[in-house]
C-alpha positions in Angstrom: 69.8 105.1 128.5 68.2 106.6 125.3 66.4 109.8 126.1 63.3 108.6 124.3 63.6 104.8 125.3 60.0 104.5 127.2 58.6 106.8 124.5 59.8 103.9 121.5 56.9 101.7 120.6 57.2 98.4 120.2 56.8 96.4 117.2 53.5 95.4 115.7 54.3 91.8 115.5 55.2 91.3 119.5 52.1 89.0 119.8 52.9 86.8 117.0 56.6 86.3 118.3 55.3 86.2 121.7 52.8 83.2 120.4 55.5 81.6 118.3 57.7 81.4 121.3 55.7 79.7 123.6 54.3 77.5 120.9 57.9 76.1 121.1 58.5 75.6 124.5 55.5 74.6 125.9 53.9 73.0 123.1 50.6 70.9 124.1 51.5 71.5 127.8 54.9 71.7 130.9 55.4 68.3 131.7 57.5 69.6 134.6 55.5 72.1 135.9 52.4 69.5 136.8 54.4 68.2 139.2 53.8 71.1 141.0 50.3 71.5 142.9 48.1 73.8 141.0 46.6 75.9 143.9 50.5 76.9 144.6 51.2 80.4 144.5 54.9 82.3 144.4 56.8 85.0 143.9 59.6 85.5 141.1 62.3 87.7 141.9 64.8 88.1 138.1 67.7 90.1 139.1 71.2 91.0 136.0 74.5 89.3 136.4 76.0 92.3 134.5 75.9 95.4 133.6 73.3 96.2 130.7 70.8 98.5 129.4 67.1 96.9 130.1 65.6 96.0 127.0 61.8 93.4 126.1 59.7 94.6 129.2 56.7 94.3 126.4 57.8 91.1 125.8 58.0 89.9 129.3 54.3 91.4 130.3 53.2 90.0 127.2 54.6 86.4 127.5 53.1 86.3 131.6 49.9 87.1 130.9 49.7 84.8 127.7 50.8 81.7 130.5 48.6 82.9 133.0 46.3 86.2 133.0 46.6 86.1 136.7 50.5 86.4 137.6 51.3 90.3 138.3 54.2 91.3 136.7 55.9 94.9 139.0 59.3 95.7 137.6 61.8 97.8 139.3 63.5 99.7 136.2 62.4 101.3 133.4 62.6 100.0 129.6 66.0 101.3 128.9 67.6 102.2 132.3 71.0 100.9 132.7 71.4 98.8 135.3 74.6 97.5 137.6 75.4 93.5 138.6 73.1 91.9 140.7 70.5 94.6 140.5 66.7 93.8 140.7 64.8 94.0 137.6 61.4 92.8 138.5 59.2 90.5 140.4 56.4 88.1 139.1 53.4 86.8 141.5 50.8 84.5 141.0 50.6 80.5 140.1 53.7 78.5 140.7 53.0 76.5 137.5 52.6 79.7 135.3 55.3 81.2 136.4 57.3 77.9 136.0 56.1 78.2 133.2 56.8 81.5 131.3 60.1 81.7 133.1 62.3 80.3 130.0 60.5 82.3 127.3 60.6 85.7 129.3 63.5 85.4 130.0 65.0 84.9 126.2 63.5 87.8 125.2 64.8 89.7 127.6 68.3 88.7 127.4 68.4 88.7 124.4 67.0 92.2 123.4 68.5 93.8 126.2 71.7 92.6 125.0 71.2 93.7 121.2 70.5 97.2 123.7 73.7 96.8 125.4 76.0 96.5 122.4 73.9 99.3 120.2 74.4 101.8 124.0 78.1 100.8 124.0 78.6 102.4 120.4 76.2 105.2 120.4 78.0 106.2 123.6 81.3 106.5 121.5 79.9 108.9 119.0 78.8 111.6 121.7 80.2 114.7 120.7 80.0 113.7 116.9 76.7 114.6 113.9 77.3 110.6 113.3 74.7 107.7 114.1 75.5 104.1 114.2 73.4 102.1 112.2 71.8 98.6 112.8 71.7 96.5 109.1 69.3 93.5 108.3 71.9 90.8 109.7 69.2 90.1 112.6 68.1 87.0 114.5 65.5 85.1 112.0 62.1 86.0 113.1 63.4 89.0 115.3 63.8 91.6 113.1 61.4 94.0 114.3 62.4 93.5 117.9 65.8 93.9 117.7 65.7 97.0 115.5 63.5 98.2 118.1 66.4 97.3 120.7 68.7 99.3 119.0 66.3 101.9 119.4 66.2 101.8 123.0 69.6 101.8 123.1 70.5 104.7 121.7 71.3 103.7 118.0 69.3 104.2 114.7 68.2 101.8 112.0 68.7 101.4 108.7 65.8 99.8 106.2 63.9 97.8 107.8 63.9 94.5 105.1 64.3 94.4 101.0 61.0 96.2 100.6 61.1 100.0 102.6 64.8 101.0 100.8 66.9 100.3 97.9 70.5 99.4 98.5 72.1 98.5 95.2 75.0 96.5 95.9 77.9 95.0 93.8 75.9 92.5 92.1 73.2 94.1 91.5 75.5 96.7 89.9 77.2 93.8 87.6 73.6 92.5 86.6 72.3 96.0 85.6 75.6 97.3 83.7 76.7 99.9 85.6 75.8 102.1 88.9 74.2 105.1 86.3 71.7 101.9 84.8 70.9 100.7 88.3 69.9 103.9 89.8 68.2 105.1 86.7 66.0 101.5 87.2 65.7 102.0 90.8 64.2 105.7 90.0 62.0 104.1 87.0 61.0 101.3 89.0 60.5 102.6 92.7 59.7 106.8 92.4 59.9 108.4 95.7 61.9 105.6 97.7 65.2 106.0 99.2 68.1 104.9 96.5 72.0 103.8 98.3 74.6 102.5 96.2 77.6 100.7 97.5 81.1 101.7 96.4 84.0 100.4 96.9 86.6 103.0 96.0 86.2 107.1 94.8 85.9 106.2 91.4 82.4 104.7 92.0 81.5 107.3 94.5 81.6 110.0 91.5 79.6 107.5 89.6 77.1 107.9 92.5 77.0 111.2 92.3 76.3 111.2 88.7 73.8 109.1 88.6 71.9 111.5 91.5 71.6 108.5 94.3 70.9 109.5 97.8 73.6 107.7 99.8 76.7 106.1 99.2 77.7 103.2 101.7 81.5 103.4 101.8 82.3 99.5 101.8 85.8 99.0 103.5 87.2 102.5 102.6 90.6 103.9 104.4 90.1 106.6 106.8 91.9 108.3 104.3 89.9 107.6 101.7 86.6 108.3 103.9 88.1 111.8 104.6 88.5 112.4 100.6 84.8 111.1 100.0 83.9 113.8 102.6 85.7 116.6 101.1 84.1 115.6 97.8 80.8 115.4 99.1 81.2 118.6 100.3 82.7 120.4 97.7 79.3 119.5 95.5 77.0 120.7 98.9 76.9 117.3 100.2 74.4 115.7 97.9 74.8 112.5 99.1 75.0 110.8 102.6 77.6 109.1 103.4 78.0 105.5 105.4 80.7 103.6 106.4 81.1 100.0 106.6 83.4 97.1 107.4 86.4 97.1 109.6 84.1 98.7 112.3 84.4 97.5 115.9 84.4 99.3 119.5 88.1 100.7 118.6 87.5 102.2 115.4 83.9 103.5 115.7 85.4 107.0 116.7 88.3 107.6 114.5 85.8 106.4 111.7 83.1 109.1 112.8 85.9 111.6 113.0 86.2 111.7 109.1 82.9 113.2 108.8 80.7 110.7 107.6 76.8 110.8 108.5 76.5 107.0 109.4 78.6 103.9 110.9 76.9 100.6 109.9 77.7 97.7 112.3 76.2 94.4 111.6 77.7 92.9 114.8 74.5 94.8 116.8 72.0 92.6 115.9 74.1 89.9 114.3 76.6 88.7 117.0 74.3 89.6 120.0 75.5 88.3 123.7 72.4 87.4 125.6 72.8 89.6 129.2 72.9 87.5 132.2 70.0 86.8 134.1 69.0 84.7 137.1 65.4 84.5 138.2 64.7 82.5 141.6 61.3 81.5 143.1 60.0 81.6 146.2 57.1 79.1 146.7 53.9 81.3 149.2 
Protein backbone atom coordinates (compact mmCIF):
# COMPACT_ATOMS: atom_id res chain seq x y z
CA UNK A 1 0.00 0.00 0.00
CA UNK A 2 1.25 3.60 -0.81
CA UNK A 3 1.90 5.41 2.44
CA UNK A 4 -0.23 8.39 1.29
CA UNK A 5 -2.90 6.35 -0.72
CA UNK A 6 -6.12 7.65 1.40
CA UNK A 7 -4.46 11.02 1.47
CA UNK A 8 -4.45 11.08 -2.88
CA UNK A 9 -7.40 13.01 -4.13
CA UNK A 10 -9.26 11.97 -6.78
CA UNK A 11 -9.53 13.42 -10.06
CA UNK A 12 -11.77 16.42 -10.79
CA UNK A 13 -13.57 14.78 -13.57
CA UNK A 14 -14.90 11.47 -11.49
CA UNK A 15 -18.53 12.77 -11.99
CA UNK A 16 -18.29 13.20 -15.60
CA UNK A 17 -16.79 9.61 -16.07
CA UNK A 18 -19.01 8.39 -13.43
CA UNK A 19 -22.10 10.00 -15.68
CA UNK A 20 -20.65 8.85 -18.89
CA UNK A 21 -20.57 5.33 -17.60
CA UNK A 22 -23.84 4.83 -16.60
CA UNK A 23 -25.16 6.71 -19.61
CA UNK A 24 -23.82 3.61 -21.44
CA UNK A 25 -25.10 0.91 -19.55
CA UNK A 26 -28.29 1.87 -18.45
CA UNK A 27 -29.27 4.24 -21.01
CA UNK A 28 -33.11 5.29 -20.80
CA UNK A 29 -33.59 2.57 -18.15
CA UNK A 30 -32.55 -1.69 -16.86
CA UNK A 31 -34.81 -3.63 -18.76
CA UNK A 32 -33.79 -6.54 -16.46
CA UNK A 33 -33.88 -5.06 -13.33
CA UNK A 34 -37.90 -4.23 -13.57
CA UNK A 35 -38.46 -7.63 -13.39
CA UNK A 36 -37.67 -7.28 -10.03
CA UNK A 37 -40.42 -5.83 -7.49
CA UNK A 38 -39.47 -2.31 -6.61
CA UNK A 39 -40.20 -2.33 -2.81
CA UNK A 40 -37.38 -5.23 -2.72
CA UNK A 41 -34.49 -4.53 -0.63
CA UNK A 42 -30.87 -6.54 -0.49
CA UNK A 43 -27.72 -6.69 0.48
CA UNK A 44 -24.47 -6.86 -1.87
CA UNK A 45 -21.57 -8.57 -0.53
CA UNK A 46 -18.25 -7.87 -3.61
CA UNK A 47 -15.43 -9.88 -2.34
CA UNK A 48 -11.41 -10.24 -4.89
CA UNK A 49 -10.58 -13.37 -6.58
CA UNK A 50 -6.88 -12.37 -6.28
CA UNK A 51 -4.52 -10.71 -4.83
CA UNK A 52 -4.56 -6.79 -5.51
CA UNK A 53 -4.09 -3.46 -4.23
CA UNK A 54 -7.72 -1.73 -3.75
CA UNK A 55 -8.07 0.98 -6.05
CA UNK A 56 -11.89 3.36 -7.31
CA UNK A 57 -13.72 3.38 -3.82
CA UNK A 58 -14.77 7.14 -5.13
CA UNK A 59 -15.82 5.71 -8.01
CA UNK A 60 -17.91 2.99 -6.51
CA UNK A 61 -19.63 5.52 -3.79
CA UNK A 62 -20.05 7.80 -6.56
CA UNK A 63 -21.68 5.40 -9.08
CA UNK A 64 -24.31 3.95 -6.03
CA UNK A 65 -25.56 6.90 -5.03
CA UNK A 66 -25.93 8.27 -8.75
CA UNK A 67 -28.40 4.74 -9.23
CA UNK A 68 -30.01 5.21 -6.11
CA UNK A 69 -29.30 7.88 -3.24
CA UNK A 70 -30.58 5.44 -0.86
CA UNK A 71 -28.32 2.20 -1.15
CA UNK A 72 -25.45 2.42 1.79
CA UNK A 73 -22.30 1.65 0.58
CA UNK A 74 -19.76 0.17 4.06
CA UNK A 75 -16.58 -1.14 2.75
CA UNK A 76 -14.19 -3.25 4.66
CA UNK A 77 -10.63 -2.01 3.27
CA UNK A 78 -9.20 1.00 2.77
CA UNK A 79 -8.43 2.83 -0.67
CA UNK A 80 -5.07 1.22 -1.26
CA UNK A 81 -4.91 -1.70 1.19
CA UNK A 82 -3.66 -4.86 -0.37
CA UNK A 83 -5.84 -7.34 -0.09
CA UNK A 84 -5.58 -11.53 -0.23
CA UNK A 85 -8.10 -14.00 -2.55
CA UNK A 86 -11.48 -14.17 -1.46
CA UNK A 87 -11.26 -11.33 0.90
CA UNK A 88 -14.32 -8.95 1.56
CA UNK A 89 -14.13 -5.65 0.03
CA UNK A 90 -17.47 -4.12 0.83
CA UNK A 91 -21.16 -4.50 1.18
CA UNK A 92 -23.96 -2.45 -0.55
CA UNK A 93 -27.71 -2.14 1.02
CA UNK A 94 -30.68 -0.80 -0.15
CA UNK A 95 -33.10 -1.35 -3.38
CA UNK A 96 -32.66 -4.65 -5.27
CA UNK A 97 -33.17 -2.79 -8.54
CA UNK A 98 -30.49 -0.15 -7.76
CA UNK A 99 -28.22 -2.29 -6.76
CA UNK A 100 -28.90 -4.54 -9.87
CA UNK A 101 -28.42 -1.81 -11.25
CA UNK A 102 -25.01 -0.10 -10.53
CA UNK A 103 -23.52 -3.49 -10.04
CA UNK A 104 -21.76 -3.65 -13.74
CA UNK A 105 -20.56 -0.06 -13.72
CA UNK A 106 -19.04 -0.26 -10.04
CA UNK A 107 -17.65 -2.88 -10.58
CA UNK A 108 -15.55 -1.76 -13.89
CA UNK A 109 -14.13 0.88 -12.26
CA UNK A 110 -13.01 -0.92 -9.66
CA UNK A 111 -11.38 -3.58 -11.47
CA UNK A 112 -10.17 -1.87 -13.56
CA UNK A 113 -8.36 0.92 -11.44
CA UNK A 114 -7.38 -1.33 -8.90
CA UNK A 115 -5.71 -3.28 -11.43
CA UNK A 116 -3.82 -0.28 -13.08
CA UNK A 117 -2.90 -0.11 -8.80
CA UNK A 118 -1.83 -3.64 -8.87
CA UNK A 119 0.64 -3.49 -11.77
CA UNK A 120 2.05 0.23 -10.75
CA UNK A 121 2.51 -1.66 -6.64
CA UNK A 122 4.22 -4.62 -8.28
CA UNK A 123 7.03 -2.26 -9.87
CA UNK A 124 7.37 0.38 -7.29
CA UNK A 125 7.86 -2.57 -4.90
CA UNK A 126 11.03 -3.49 -7.09
CA UNK A 127 12.65 -0.17 -6.79
CA UNK A 128 12.75 -0.23 -2.77
CA UNK A 129 16.02 0.46 -1.76
CA UNK A 130 16.78 2.60 -5.01
CA UNK A 131 16.48 7.08 -5.53
CA UNK A 132 14.38 5.71 -8.81
CA UNK A 133 10.56 6.15 -9.47
CA UNK A 134 8.59 4.35 -12.07
CA UNK A 135 6.67 6.42 -14.21
CA UNK A 136 3.11 6.05 -15.71
CA UNK A 137 3.15 7.71 -19.68
CA UNK A 138 -0.01 8.93 -21.62
CA UNK A 139 -0.72 5.28 -23.15
CA UNK A 140 -4.06 5.22 -20.86
CA UNK A 141 -7.52 3.85 -21.38
CA UNK A 142 -9.47 6.64 -23.63
CA UNK A 143 -11.52 8.72 -21.32
CA UNK A 144 -9.50 7.38 -18.13
CA UNK A 145 -6.64 9.34 -18.04
CA UNK A 146 -7.10 11.11 -14.87
CA UNK A 147 -8.28 8.03 -13.06
CA UNK A 148 -5.74 5.85 -13.84
CA UNK A 149 -2.83 8.24 -13.24
CA UNK A 150 -4.55 8.64 -10.03
CA UNK A 151 -4.33 4.65 -9.69
CA UNK A 152 -0.83 4.74 -10.16
CA UNK A 153 -0.78 7.09 -7.44
CA UNK A 154 -2.31 4.85 -5.03
CA UNK A 155 -0.20 2.35 -5.93
CA UNK A 156 2.78 3.52 -5.15
CA UNK A 157 4.16 4.88 -8.62
CA UNK A 158 4.55 8.50 -9.97
CA UNK A 159 3.34 10.19 -13.14
CA UNK A 160 4.62 11.69 -15.79
CA UNK A 161 2.76 14.77 -17.74
CA UNK A 162 -0.45 14.49 -17.50
CA UNK A 163 -1.54 15.11 -21.56
CA UNK A 164 0.23 17.34 -24.50
CA UNK A 165 -0.50 20.59 -22.71
CA UNK A 166 1.31 20.47 -18.79
CA UNK A 167 5.01 19.19 -20.38
CA UNK A 168 7.06 19.28 -23.45
CA UNK A 169 8.53 16.07 -24.56
CA UNK A 170 10.26 16.61 -27.95
CA UNK A 171 10.54 13.44 -29.55
CA UNK A 172 12.13 12.18 -32.78
CA UNK A 173 9.95 13.85 -35.10
CA UNK A 174 9.52 16.71 -33.69
CA UNK A 175 13.32 16.84 -33.69
CA UNK A 176 13.40 16.10 -37.69
CA UNK A 177 10.61 18.88 -38.22
CA UNK A 178 12.46 21.58 -36.21
CA UNK A 179 16.21 20.80 -37.54
CA UNK A 180 17.92 19.66 -34.78
CA UNK A 181 17.47 18.97 -30.78
CA UNK A 182 19.44 22.74 -30.12
CA UNK A 183 16.35 24.44 -32.59
CA UNK A 184 13.63 22.43 -30.74
CA UNK A 185 14.52 23.29 -27.27
CA UNK A 186 15.41 26.79 -28.18
CA UNK A 187 11.48 26.88 -29.63
CA UNK A 188 10.25 25.03 -26.74
CA UNK A 189 12.01 27.81 -24.44
CA UNK A 190 10.70 30.75 -26.93
CA UNK A 191 7.44 29.30 -27.17
CA UNK A 192 6.52 27.84 -23.62
CA UNK A 193 8.92 29.96 -20.75
CA UNK A 194 8.76 28.28 -17.50
CA UNK A 195 7.41 24.75 -18.54
CA UNK A 196 9.22 21.51 -18.16
CA UNK A 197 11.41 20.75 -21.54
CA UNK A 198 12.40 16.53 -22.17
CA UNK A 199 14.00 15.50 -25.19
CA UNK A 200 14.28 11.98 -26.37
CA UNK A 201 17.64 10.50 -27.40
CA UNK A 202 18.47 7.63 -28.73
CA UNK A 203 22.19 7.18 -28.33
CA UNK A 204 25.08 9.56 -26.22
CA UNK A 205 25.67 11.53 -29.15
CA UNK A 206 22.13 13.16 -28.76
CA UNK A 207 22.27 13.17 -25.02
CA UNK A 208 25.40 15.82 -25.28
CA UNK A 209 23.20 17.60 -27.70
CA UNK A 210 20.71 17.76 -24.72
CA UNK A 211 22.91 18.98 -22.63
CA UNK A 212 23.92 21.71 -24.90
CA UNK A 213 20.96 22.86 -25.69
CA UNK A 214 20.16 23.31 -21.54
CA UNK A 215 16.84 20.82 -21.63
CA UNK A 216 15.77 19.47 -18.36
CA UNK A 217 15.43 15.72 -18.98
CA UNK A 218 16.68 13.34 -21.32
CA UNK A 219 14.37 10.18 -21.83
CA UNK A 220 16.89 7.43 -22.65
CA UNK A 221 14.82 5.61 -25.53
CA UNK A 222 16.02 1.81 -25.72
CA UNK A 223 19.57 2.47 -24.31
CA UNK A 224 21.95 -0.62 -23.10
CA UNK A 225 22.53 -0.80 -19.52
CA UNK A 226 25.79 -0.05 -20.50
CA UNK A 227 25.05 2.78 -22.26
CA UNK A 228 22.57 4.04 -19.33
CA UNK A 229 25.49 3.68 -16.91
CA UNK A 230 27.75 6.10 -19.39
CA UNK A 231 24.75 8.66 -19.64
CA UNK A 232 24.93 8.61 -15.81
CA UNK A 233 28.55 9.10 -15.46
CA UNK A 234 28.21 11.97 -17.86
CA UNK A 235 25.41 13.51 -16.19
CA UNK A 236 27.32 13.47 -13.37
CA UNK A 237 30.54 14.64 -14.34
CA UNK A 238 28.55 18.12 -15.53
CA UNK A 239 26.58 18.01 -11.73
CA UNK A 240 23.79 16.21 -13.09
CA UNK A 241 21.97 18.94 -15.09
CA UNK A 242 19.65 16.89 -16.54
CA UNK A 243 17.31 14.07 -15.32
CA UNK A 244 17.58 11.09 -16.67
CA UNK A 245 14.61 8.45 -17.82
CA UNK A 246 14.66 5.24 -19.14
CA UNK A 247 12.45 3.65 -21.52
CA UNK A 248 11.69 0.51 -23.67
CA UNK A 249 12.73 -2.97 -22.93
CA UNK A 250 11.22 -2.45 -19.38
CA UNK A 251 9.23 -5.28 -17.81
CA UNK A 252 8.98 -6.92 -14.15
CA UNK A 253 12.64 -8.52 -14.91
CA UNK A 254 14.48 -5.61 -15.89
CA UNK A 255 12.97 -2.86 -13.81
CA UNK A 256 15.81 -3.35 -11.18
CA UNK A 257 18.94 -3.93 -13.06
CA UNK A 258 17.69 -0.83 -15.11
CA UNK A 259 17.29 1.36 -11.75
CA UNK A 260 20.67 0.08 -10.66
CA UNK A 261 22.46 2.28 -13.39
CA UNK A 262 21.42 5.29 -11.64
CA UNK A 263 18.91 6.85 -13.53
CA UNK A 264 16.13 9.11 -11.84
CA UNK A 265 13.04 7.53 -13.67
CA UNK A 266 11.74 4.00 -15.32
CA UNK A 267 8.83 4.82 -17.76
CA UNK A 268 6.50 1.85 -18.25
CA UNK A 269 3.67 2.29 -20.61
CA UNK A 270 2.32 -1.27 -19.78
CA UNK A 271 0.82 0.47 -16.30
CA UNK A 272 -1.95 2.06 -17.72
CA UNK A 273 -1.69 0.62 -21.15
CA UNK A 274 -2.01 -3.24 -20.86
CA UNK A 275 -4.02 -3.11 -17.64
CA UNK A 276 -5.59 -6.58 -16.25
CA UNK A 277 -8.89 -5.90 -14.75
CA UNK A 278 -8.67 -7.69 -10.87
CA UNK A 279 -11.11 -10.27 -10.22
CA UNK A 280 -14.23 -9.62 -8.64
CA UNK A 281 -17.41 -11.38 -7.73
CA UNK A 282 -20.30 -9.58 -6.09
CA UNK A 283 -23.40 -11.81 -4.95
CA UNK A 284 -26.82 -10.62 -3.64
CA UNK A 285 -28.81 -11.52 -1.13
CA UNK A 286 -32.52 -10.54 -1.66
CA UNK A 287 -34.02 -9.08 2.45
Amino acid sequence: MHPAATAILPPPDLATEVGRALAEDIGPGDLTAALVPADATATARVITREQAIVCGRPWVDAVFRAVDPAIEVRWSVDEGAEVEPDQLLFEARGPARGLLSAERTALNFLQTLSGTATAAHRYARLLDGTPCRVLDTRKTVPGLRLAQKYAVRVGGGTNHRIGLFDAILIKENHIAAAGSIGRAVAAARRLSPGITVEVEVENLGELREAFAAEADSALLDEFSLEDMRRAVGENRARARPLQLEASGGVDLTTLRAIAETGVDFVSVGSLTKHVRAVDLSMRLTIA
